[in-house]
C-alpha positions, -999 to +999 in steps of 0.1 A: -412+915+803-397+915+765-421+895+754-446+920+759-429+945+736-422+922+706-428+894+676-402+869+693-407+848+659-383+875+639-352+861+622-328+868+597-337+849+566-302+852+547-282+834+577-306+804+572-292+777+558-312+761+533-333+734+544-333+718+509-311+692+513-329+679+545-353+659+560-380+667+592-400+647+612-428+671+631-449+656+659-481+675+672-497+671+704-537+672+697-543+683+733-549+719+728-556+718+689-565+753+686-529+763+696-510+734+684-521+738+648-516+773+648-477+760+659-480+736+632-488+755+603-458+781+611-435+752+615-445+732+580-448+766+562-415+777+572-396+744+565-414+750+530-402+784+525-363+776+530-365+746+501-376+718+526-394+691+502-428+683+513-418+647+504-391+650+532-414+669+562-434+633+581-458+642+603-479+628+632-500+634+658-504+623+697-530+626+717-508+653+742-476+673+749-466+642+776-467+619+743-446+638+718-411+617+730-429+588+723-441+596+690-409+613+679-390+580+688-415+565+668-412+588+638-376+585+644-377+547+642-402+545+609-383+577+585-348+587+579-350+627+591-321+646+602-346+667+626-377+661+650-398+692+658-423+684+689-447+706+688-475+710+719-489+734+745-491+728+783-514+754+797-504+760+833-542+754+850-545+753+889-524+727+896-487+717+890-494+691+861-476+714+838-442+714+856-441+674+852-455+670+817-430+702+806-398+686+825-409+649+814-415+658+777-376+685+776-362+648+798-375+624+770-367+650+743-330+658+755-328+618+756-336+612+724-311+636+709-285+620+727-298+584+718-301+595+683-274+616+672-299+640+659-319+673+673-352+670+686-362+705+689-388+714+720-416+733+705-439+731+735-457+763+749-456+766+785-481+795+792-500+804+822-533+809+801-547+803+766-542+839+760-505+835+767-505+806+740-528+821+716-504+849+715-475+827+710-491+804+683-496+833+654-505+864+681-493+893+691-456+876+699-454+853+667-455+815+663-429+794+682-439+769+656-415+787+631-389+792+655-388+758+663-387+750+624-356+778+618-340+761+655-342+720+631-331+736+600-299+753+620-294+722+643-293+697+609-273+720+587-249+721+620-249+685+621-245+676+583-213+705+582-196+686+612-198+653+594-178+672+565-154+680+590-158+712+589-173+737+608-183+781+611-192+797+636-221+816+636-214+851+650 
């Protein structure tokens, strides 16, 4: 697999926009802590580094990955942010729980952007063991955490460009 032979967390720094002139909601799942503030700190860290204001990142936590549409919609509803990061980690176990929390949470998620006008990026492990996460939150493979924070500052810097009525493509 590719993952096995990489950090999957690289990116080009000088095609990010910067994030300076925008405003993040971040929801974390609790479930999983160990993992999910691993996600959490890549995430915040990176919004910081690309000129996000800490005055403009609100966060909050849920008790799990099935909660974080809820509490984005809730974030949503309470701040003015031009992107919601979920951020969570559904380990796969010995039964199927994961396939309906993960389908459930990318359902409520894809919703919400529709709904909303706005991207709500899914920044939810999906791992078959805590190794896999561990190794995906910081590890061997990086931290989805800051790709999910470089996928919101792309997906709002899109947004706020096609409101000016223009837009570039990016490739």
């Amino acid at each position: 697999m590719a993952s096995a032979l990489k950090n999957l967390s690289d990116y080009n720094e000088a095609d990010l926009p910067s994030a300076g002139e925008l405003s993040f909601g971040i929801v974390v799942a609790e479930w999983n802590a160990r993992v999910t503030h691993a996600l959490y700190e890549g995430c915040y860290d990176t919004l910081v580094q690309h000129g996000a204001k800490e005055a403009n990142i609100h966060v909050v936590q849920v008790p799990g990955s099935f909660e974080l549409p809820a509490g984005a919609k809730l974030l949503v509803d309470a701040h003015k942010v031009d992107a919601v990061i979920c951020l969570g980690c559904v380990i796969k176990g010995e039964t199927r729980h994961n396939e309906y929390i993960n389908y459930a949470v990318a359902n409520g998620l894809v919703n919400l952007s529709m709904v909303y006008g706005r991207p709500f990026v899914f920044g939810v492990l999906t791992p078959d063991t805590e190794e896999q996460a561990l190794d995906r939150a910081g590890g061997k493979h990086g931290n989805k955490g800051i790709e999910a924070a470089v996928t919101a500052i792309r997906m709002a810097s899109l947004k706020k460009s096609m409101k000016g009525g223009k837009s570039k493509i990016g490739f």
